[in-house]
GUKE-941787 format. One record per residue (C-alpha): residue number from 1; residue in one letter; x, y, z. Coordinates in nm, 3 decimals. Layout:
BEGIN
 minu roke      c1      c2      c3
  NUM    A       X       Y       Z
...
This chain:
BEGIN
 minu roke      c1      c2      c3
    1    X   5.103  10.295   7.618
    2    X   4.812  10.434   7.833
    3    X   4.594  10.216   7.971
    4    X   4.258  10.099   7.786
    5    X   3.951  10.175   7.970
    6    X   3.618  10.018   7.809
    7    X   3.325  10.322   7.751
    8    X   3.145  10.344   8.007
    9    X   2.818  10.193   7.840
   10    X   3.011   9.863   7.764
   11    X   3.125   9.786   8.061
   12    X   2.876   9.522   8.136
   13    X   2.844   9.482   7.801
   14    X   2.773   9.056   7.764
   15    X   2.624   8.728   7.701
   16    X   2.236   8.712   7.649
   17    X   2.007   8.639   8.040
   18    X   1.971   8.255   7.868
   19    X   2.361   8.237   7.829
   20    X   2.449   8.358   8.134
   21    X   2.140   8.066   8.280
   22    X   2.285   7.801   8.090
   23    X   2.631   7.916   8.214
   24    X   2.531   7.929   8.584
   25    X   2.316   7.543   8.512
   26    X   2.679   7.423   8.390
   27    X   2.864   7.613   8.669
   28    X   2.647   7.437   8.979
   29    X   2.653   7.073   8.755
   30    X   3.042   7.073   8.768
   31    X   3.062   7.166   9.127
   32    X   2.783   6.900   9.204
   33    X   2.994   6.639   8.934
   34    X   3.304   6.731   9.190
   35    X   3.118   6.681   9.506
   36    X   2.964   6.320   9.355
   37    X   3.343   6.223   9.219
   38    X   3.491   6.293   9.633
   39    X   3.188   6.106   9.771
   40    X   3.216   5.796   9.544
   41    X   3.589   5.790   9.582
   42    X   3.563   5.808   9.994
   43    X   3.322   5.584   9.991
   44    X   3.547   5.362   9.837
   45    X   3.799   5.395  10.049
   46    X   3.633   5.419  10.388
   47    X   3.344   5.178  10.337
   48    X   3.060   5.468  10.423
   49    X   3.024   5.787  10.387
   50    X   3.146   6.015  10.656
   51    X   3.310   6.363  10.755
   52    X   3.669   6.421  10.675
   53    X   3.819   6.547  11.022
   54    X   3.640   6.501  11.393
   55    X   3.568   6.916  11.401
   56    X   3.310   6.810  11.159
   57    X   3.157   6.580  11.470
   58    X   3.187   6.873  11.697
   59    X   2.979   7.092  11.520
   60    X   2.700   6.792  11.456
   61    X   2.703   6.767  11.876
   62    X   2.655   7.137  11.861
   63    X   2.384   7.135  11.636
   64    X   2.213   6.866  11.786
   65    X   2.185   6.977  12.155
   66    X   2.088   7.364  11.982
   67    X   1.818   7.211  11.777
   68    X   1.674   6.992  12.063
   69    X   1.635   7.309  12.294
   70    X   1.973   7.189  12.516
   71    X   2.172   7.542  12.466
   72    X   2.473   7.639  12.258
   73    X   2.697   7.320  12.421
   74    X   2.828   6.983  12.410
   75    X   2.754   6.810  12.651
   76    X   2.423   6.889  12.713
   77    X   2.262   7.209  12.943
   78    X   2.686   7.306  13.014
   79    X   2.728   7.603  12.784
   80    X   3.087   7.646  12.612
   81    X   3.199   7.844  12.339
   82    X   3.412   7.585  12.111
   83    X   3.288   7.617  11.822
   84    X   3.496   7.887  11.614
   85    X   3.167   7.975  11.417
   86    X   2.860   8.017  11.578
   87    X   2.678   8.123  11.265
   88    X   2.765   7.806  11.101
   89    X   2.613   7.612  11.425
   90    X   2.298   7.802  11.432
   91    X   2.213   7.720  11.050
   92    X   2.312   7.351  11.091
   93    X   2.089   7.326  11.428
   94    X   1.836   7.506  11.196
   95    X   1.856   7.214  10.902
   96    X   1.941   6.964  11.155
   97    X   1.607   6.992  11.350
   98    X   1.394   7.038  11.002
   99    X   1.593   6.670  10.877
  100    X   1.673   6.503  11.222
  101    X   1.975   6.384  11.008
  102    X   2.324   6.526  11.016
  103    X   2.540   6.416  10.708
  104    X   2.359   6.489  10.427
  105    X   2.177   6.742  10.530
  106    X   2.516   6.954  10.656
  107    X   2.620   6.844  10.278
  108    X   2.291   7.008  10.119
  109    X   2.341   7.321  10.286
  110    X   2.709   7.359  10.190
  111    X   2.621   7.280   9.840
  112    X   2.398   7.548   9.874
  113    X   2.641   7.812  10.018
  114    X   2.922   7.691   9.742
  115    X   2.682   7.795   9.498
  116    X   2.601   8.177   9.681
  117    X   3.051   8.182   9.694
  118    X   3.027   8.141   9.323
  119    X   2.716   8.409   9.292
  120    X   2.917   8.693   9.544
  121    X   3.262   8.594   9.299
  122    X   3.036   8.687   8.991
  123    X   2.954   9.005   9.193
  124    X   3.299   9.071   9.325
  125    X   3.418   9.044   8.945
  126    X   3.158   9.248   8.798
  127    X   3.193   9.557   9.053
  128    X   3.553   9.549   8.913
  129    X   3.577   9.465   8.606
  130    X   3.443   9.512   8.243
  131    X   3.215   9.243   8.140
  132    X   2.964   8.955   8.275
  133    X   3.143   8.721   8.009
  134    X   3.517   8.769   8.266
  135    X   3.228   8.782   8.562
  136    X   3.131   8.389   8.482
  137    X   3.436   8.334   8.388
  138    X   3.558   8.397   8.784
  139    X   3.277   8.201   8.916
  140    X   3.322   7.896   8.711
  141    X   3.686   7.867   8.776
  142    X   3.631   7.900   9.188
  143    X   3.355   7.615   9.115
  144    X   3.610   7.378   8.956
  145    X   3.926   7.520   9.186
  146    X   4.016   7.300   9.465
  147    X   3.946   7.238   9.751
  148    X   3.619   7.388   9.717
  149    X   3.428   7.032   9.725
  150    X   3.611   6.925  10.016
  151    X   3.478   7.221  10.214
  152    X   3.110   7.127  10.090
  153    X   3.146   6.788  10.207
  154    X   3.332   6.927  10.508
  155    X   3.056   6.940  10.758
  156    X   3.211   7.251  10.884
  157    X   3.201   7.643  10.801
  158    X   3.430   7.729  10.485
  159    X   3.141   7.782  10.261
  160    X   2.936   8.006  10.460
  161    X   3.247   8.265  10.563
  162    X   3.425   8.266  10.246
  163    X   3.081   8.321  10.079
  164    X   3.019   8.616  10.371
  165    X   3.353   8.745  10.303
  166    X   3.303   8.805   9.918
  167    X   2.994   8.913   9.982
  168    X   3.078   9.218  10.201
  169    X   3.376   9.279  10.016
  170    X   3.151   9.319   9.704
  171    X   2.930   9.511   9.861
  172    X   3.163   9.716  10.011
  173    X   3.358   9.825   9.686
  174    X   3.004   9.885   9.545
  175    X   2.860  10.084   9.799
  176    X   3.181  10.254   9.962
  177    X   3.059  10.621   9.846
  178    X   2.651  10.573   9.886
  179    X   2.456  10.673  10.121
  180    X   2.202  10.562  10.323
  181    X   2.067  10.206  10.373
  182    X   2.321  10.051  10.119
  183    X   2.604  10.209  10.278
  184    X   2.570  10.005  10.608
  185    X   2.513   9.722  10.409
  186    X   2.832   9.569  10.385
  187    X   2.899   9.623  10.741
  188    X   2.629   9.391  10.842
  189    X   2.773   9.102  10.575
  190    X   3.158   9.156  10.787
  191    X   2.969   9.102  11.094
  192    X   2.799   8.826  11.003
  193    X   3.145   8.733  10.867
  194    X   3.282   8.727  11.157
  195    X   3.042   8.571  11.349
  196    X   3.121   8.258  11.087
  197    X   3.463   8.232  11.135
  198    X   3.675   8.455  11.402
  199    X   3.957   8.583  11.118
  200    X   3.678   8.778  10.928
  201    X   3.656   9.021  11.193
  202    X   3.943   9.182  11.051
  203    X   3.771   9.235  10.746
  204    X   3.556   9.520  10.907
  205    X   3.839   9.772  11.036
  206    X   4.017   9.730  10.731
  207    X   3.717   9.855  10.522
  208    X   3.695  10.133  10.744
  209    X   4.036  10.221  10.664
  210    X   3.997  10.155  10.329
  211    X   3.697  10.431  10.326
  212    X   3.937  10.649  10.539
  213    X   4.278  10.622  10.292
  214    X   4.065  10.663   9.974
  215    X   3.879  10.956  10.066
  216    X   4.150  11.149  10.205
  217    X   4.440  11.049  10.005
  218    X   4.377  10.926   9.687
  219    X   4.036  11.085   9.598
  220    X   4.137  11.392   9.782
  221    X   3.814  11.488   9.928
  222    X   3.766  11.776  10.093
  223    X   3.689  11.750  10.482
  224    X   3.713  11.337  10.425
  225    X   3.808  11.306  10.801
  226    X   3.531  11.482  10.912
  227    X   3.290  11.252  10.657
  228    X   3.490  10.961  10.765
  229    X   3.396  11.022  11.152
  230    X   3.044  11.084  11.049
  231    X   3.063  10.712  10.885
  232    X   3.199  10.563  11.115
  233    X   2.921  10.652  11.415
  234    X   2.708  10.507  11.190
  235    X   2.909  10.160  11.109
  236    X   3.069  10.072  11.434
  237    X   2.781  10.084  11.604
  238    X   2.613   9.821  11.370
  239    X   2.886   9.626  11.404
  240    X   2.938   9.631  11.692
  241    X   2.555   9.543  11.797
  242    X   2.618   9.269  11.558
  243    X   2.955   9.066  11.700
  244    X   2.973   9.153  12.027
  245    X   2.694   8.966  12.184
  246    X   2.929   8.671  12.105
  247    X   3.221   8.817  12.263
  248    X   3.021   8.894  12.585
  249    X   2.840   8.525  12.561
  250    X   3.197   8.362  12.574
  251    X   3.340   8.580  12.848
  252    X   3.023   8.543  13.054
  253    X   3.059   8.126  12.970
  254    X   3.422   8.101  12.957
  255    X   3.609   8.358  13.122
  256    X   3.783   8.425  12.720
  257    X   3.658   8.673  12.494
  258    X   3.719   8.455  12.181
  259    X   3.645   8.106  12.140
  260    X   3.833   7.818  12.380
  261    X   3.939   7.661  12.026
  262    X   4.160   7.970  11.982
  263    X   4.365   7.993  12.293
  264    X   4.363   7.555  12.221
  265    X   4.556   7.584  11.910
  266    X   4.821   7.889  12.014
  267    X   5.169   7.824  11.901
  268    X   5.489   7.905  11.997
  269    X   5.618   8.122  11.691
  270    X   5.365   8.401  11.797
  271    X   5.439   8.716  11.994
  272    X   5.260   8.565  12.285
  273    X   5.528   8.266  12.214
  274    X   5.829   8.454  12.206
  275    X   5.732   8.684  12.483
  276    X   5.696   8.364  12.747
  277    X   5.950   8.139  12.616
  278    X   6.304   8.161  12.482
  279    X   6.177   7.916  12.167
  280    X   6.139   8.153  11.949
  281    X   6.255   8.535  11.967
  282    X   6.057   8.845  11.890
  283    X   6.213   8.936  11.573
  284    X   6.053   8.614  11.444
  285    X   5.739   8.619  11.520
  286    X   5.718   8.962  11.390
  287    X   5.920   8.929  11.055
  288    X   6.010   8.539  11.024
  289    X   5.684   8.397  11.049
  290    X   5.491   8.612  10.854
  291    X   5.691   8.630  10.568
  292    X   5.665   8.249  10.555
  293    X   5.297   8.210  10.571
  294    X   5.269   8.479  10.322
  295    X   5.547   8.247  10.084
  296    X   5.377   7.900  10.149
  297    X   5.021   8.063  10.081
  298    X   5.152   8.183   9.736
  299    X   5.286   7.788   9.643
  300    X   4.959   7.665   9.772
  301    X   4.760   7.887   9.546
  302    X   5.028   7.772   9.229
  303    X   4.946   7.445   9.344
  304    X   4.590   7.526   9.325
  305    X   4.618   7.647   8.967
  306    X   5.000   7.683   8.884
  307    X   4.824   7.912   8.501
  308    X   4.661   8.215   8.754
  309    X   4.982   8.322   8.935
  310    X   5.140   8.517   8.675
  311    X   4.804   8.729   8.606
  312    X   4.717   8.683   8.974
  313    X   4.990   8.957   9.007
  314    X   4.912   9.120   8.708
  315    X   4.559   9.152   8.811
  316    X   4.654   9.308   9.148
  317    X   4.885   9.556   8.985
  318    X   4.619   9.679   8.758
  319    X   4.381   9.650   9.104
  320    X   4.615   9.879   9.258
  321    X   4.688  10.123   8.977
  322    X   4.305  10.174   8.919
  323    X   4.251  10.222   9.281
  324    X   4.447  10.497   9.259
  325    X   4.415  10.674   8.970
  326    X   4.227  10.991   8.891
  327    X   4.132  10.894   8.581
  328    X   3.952  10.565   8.653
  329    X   3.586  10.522   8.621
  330    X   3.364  10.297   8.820
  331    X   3.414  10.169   9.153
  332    X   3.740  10.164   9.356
  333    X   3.902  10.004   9.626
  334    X   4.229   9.902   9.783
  335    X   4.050   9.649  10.047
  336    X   4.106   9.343   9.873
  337    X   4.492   9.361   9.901
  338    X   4.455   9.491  10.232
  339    X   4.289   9.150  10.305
  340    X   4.535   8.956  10.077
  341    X   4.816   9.112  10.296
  342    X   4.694   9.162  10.643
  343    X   4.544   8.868  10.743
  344    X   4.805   8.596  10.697
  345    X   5.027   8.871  10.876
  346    X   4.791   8.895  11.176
  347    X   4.738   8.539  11.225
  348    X   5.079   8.471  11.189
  349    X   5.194   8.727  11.454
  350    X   4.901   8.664  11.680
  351    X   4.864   8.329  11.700
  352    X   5.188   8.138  11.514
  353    X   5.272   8.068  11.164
  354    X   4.992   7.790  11.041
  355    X   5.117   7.566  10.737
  356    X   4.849   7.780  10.471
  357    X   4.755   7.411  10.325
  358    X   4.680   7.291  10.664
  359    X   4.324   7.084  10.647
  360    X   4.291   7.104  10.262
  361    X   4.320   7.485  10.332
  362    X   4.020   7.541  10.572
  363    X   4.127   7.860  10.670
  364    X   4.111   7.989  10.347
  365    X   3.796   8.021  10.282
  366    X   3.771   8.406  10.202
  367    X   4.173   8.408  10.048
  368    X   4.139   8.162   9.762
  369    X   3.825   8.314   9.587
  370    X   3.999   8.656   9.608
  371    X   4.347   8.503   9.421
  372    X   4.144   8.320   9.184
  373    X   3.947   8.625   9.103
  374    X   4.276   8.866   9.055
  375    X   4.391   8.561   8.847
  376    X   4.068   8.585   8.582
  377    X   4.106   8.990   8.620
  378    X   4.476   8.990   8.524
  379    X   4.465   8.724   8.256
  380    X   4.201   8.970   8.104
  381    X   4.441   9.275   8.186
  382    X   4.696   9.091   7.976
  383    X   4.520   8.973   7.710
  384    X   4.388   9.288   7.637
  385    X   4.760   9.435   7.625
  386    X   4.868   9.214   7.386
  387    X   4.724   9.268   7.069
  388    X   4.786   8.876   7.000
  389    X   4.560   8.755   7.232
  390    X   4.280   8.960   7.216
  391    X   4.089   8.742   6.938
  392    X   3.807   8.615   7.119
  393    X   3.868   8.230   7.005
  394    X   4.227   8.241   7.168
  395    X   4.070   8.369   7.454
  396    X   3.849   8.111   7.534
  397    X   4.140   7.866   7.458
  398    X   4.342   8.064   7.738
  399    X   4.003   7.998   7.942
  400    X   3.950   7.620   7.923
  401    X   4.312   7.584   8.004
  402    X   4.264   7.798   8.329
  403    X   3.975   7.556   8.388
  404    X   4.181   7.261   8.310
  405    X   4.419   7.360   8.579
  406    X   4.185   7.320   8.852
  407    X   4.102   7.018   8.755
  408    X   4.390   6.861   8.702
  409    X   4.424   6.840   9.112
  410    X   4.063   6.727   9.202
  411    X   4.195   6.363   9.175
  412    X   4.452   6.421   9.395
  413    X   4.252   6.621   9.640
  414    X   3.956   6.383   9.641
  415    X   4.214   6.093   9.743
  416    X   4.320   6.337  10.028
  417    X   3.952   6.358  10.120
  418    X   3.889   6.018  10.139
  419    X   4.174   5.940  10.350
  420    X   4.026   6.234  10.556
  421    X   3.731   6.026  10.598
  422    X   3.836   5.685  10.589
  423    X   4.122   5.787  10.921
  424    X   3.889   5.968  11.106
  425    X   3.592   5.662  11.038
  426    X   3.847   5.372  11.133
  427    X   3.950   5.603  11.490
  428    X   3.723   5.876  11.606
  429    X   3.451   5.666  11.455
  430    X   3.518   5.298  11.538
  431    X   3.576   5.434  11.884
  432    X   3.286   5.642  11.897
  433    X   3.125   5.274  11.826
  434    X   3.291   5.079  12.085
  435    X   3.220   5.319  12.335
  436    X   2.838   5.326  12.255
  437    X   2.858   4.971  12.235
  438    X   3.059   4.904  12.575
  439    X   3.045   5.190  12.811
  440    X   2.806   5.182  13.067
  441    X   2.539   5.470  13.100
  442    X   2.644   5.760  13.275
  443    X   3.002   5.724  13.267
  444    X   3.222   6.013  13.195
  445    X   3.486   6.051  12.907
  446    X   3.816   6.245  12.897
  447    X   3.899   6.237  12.563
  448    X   4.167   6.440  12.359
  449    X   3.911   6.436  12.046
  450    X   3.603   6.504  12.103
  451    X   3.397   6.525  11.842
  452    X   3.303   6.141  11.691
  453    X   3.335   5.992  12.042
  454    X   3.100   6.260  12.174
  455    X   2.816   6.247  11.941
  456    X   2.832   5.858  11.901
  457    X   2.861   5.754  12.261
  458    X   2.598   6.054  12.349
  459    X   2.823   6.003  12.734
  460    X   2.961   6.401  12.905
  461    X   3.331   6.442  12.818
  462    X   3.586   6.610  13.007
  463    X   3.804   6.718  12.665
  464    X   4.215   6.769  12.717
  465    X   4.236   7.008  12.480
  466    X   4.020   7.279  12.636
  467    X   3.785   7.323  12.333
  468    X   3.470   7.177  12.553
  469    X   3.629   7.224  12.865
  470    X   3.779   7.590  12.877
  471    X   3.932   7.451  13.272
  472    X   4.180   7.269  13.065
  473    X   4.321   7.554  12.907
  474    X   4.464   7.696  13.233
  475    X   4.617   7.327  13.312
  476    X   4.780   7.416  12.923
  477    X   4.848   7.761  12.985
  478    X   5.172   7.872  12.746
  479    X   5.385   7.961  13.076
  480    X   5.289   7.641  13.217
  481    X   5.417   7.464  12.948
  482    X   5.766   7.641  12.932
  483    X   5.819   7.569  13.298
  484    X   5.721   7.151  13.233
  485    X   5.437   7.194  13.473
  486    X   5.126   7.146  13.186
  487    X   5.132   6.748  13.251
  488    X   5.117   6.745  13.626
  489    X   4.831   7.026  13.587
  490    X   4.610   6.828  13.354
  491    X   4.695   6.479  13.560
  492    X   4.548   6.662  13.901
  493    X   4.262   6.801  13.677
  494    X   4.215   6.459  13.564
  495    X   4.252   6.344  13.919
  496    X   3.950   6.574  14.041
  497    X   3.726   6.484  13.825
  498    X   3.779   6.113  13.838
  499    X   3.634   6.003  13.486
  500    X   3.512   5.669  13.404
  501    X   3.712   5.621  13.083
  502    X   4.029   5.789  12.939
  503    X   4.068   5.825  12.540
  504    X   4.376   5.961  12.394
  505    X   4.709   5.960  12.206
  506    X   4.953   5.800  12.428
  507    X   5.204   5.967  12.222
  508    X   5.059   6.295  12.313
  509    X   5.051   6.204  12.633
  510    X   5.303   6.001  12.776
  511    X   5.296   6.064  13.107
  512    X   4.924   5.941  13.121
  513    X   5.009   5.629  12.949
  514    X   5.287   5.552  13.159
  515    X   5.039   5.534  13.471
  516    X   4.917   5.149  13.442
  517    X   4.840   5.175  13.829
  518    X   4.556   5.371  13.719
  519    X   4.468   5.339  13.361
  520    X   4.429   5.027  13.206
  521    X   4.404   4.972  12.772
  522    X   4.071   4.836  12.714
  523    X   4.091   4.891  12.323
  524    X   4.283   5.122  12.070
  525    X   4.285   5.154  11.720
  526    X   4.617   5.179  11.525
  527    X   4.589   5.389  11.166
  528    X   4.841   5.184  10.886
  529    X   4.798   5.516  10.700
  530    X   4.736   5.847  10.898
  531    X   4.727   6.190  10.684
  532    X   4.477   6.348  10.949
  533    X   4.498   6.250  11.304
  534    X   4.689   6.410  11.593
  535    X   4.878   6.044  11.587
  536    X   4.836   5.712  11.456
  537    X   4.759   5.546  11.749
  538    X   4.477   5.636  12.039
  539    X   4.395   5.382  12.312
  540    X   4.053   5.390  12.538
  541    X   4.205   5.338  12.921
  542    X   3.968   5.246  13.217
  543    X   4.035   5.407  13.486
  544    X   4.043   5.312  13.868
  545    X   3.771   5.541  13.882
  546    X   3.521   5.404  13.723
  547    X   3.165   5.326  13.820
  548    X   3.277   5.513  14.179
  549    X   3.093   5.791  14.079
  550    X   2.752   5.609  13.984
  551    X   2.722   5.436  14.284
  552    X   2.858   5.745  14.463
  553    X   2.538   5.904  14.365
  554    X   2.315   5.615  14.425
């Protein structure tokens, strides 16, 4: 049976402009209805209101010293690179200095970028597929899909890259064969992309060699490597005048071209694993690892909405098949499975498989809206191959159950956000408090999480993980850590540096602990119920150090 292909004048054929308002009003109350449902039921659970996980703190301490003219850094005039998305500082240090306040306003601004996600998915949709009714469609089911409201209320970046993402992805498909100022258009978006979250840089070569593969070997153009190269010294160069200035500000700050948070969370089923240890063998980190990040990210998304798989893969076969046919109309593309494949492979090679669910799926940002728009596309695809279901009424049955599917798992995922908030308020928090409340001025911190304790106690910290302190990471080097040499490295970096105060897991660190001569517990906080700290317990130690250096300098 050949495959139907809508006339060309119909294909954004649709709704009238005050459906598709009233749709779009409906669309942003549900999302906002989501975000107010995780609030009350944190609230509940913590006591306050609060951010779910302590990178949320980092990026306030960020913002903070940026807004009040104190550099990109944390502790205040020592410039870092931590933060894994600069972009996302910048605009909170922008709404931070315009509110002076840090939680709701960080919350406004998400809401805000949800919303644009939802607006680049209508976009995304309608570049590829027949109709603004499947277009709204797409956006109101990645409104009501988790874990979108726990990235608004997040304090942190998902919003703004997985909104880039789309964005330049849609723009890309759109614009792939035009010339001029819209050609370079999408370019800019994947920088910016990229400067939002470090994984989106990938996004930019691949569209390159998306322009490369479909001119030359599917379109068959004549001389497309020639018009390729030609493209290609115009795009690079924007790009590249776009993202490197970071790369070049965390080499000249850090001695590391990518952020210290990257080389921090390294693990040992990578090729840089298996080629300094004997943990884990080459063969698999290159075929092991990323075949199981690419099978956990598939049950996360059927956990997600268990009614899109199916046409999820039907969508992306009829993706594929249009991409390459000479027959199709319209715009074409092969860069969203490109992204769909490639980057859980690269991160999983690079820097070690990561559970894909990890954080209420942080990292997934620009993934999940591309699934859940395949999903809409190929329950479309199938409905219109099955003479059955293509009565309108049965399709908006089909519809509302899609919906219903997201929704199903907001209560579940709103009780994982509150116990987000209410561990990280009873530990990072409480001692954040205590600290504030008990530490002499001018002492100095070495903490193992930084962010709550940081911006509460407003005291310098010397952080164990290398994310604000990139001299750590050579005490936690990989090869350092094979050999059993990491803890006697961090104890003399600890040594040198004498700090007042020492904050940590003693489970994560032991050998610390075990050194009563010169740390003594002073308070701790124990979780009953941990589903999002490092470990349930972390203890604040003075040291023999402290208040040497204070009168030191007096």
């Amino acid at each position: 049976m050949p495959r139907r292909t809508p006339p060309a004048d119909t294909r954004r054929a649709g709704p009238a402009a005050w459906v598709c308002a009233a749709a779009w009003v409906g669309t942003a109350a549900a999302l906002a209805g989501l975000v107010a449902f995780y609030l009350v039921t944190a609230a509940r659970a913590a006591g306050e209101l609060g951010l779910p996980l302590d990178d949320g703190w980092i990026h306030v301490r960020f913002a903070q010293n940026l807004a009040r003219g104190q550099g990109f850094s944390f502790n205040p005039g020592e410039p870092t690179s931590t933060t894994t998305s600069a972009l996302w500082t910048v605009l909170l240090a922008a709404a931070y200095r315009a509110t002076g306040e840090h939680l709701f306003t960080g919350i406004a601004v998400n809401f805000v970028l949800s919303l644009l996600l939802c607006v680049a998915v209508y976009h995304l949709t309608l570049a590829l597929a027949p109709g603004r009714w499947l277009a709204l469609g797409s956006a109101a089911i990645v409104a009501l899909t988790a874990p979108l409201p726990w990235w608004t209320l997040s304090g942190m970046e998902p919003p703004l890259y997985g909104m880039l993402a789309v964005l330049g992805i849609a723009l890309h498909i759109a614009f792939r064969r035009a010339g001029g100022l819209r050609s370079v258009l999408s370019t800019v978006v994947f920088a910016l992309a990229g400067l939002a979250r470090p994984e989106c840089f990938l996004l930019f070569p691949l569209a390159m060699l998306d322009r490369l593969v479909m001119a030359a070997f599917v379109e068959k153009e004549r001389r497309a490597l020639r018009r390729w190269a030609k493209e290609s010294a115009v795009h690079v160069p924007t790009f590249v005048a776009i993202a490197a200035p970071l790369f070049v500000y965390n080499y000249r700050v850090t001695g590391y071209p990518l952020p210290t948070s990257f080389y921090s969370k390294l693990q040992w089923q990578g090729v840089f694993g298996a080629l300094v240890s004997q943990q884990v063998s080459l063969t698999a980190a290159l075929l092991v690892g990323p075949a199981r990040e690419m099978g956990e990210l598939l049950l996360v998304w059927a956990k997600d909405n268990i009614l899109l798989i199916v046409p999820f893969f039907a969508g992306l076969v009829w993706l594929v098949r249009r991409a390459v046919s000479a027959e199709a109309g319209g715009h074409r593309s092969l860069i969203i499975p490109m992204v769909l494949v490639a980057q859980p492979i690269v991160w999983s090679v690079v820097a070690g498989y990561r559970p894909p669910g990890y954080q209420s799926q942080r990292y997934l940002a620009n993934l999940n809206p591309l699934f859940l728009v395949l999903g809409a596309i190929g329950g479309w695809w199938i409905t219109e191959r099955v003479g059955a279901l293509r009565r309108p009424r049965l399709r908006a049955v089909l519809f509302c159950a899609v919906l219903v599917a997201s929704l199903v798992r907001q209560p579940s995922q709103a009780r994982t956000y509150a116990m987000n908030v209410k561990n990280t308020t009873e530990m990072q928090v409480a001692i954040g408090r205590w600290v504030r409340d008990n530490v002499p001025r001018g002492s100095l911190l070495a903490v193992n999480d930084v962010g709550a304790i940081g911006v509460l106690s407003e005291l310098p910290v010397l952080d164990l993980q290398g994310l604000v302190t990139p001299e750590v990471l050579e005490r936690r080097d990989m090869r350092q850590r094979v050999a059993g040499t990491a803890p006697l490295a961090l104890f003399e970096f600890i040594a040198a540096h004498r700090p007042d105060y020492l904050i940590i897991f003693p489970q994560w660190y032991p050998e610390l602990d075990g050194r009563r001569d010169l740390f003594t517990p002073v308070f701790g906080v124990a979780l009953d119920d941990n589903v999002t700290s490092g470990a349930a317990v972390m203890v604040v130690y003075r040291t023999v150090w402290a208040g040497t250096r204070q009168q030191e300098g007096g």
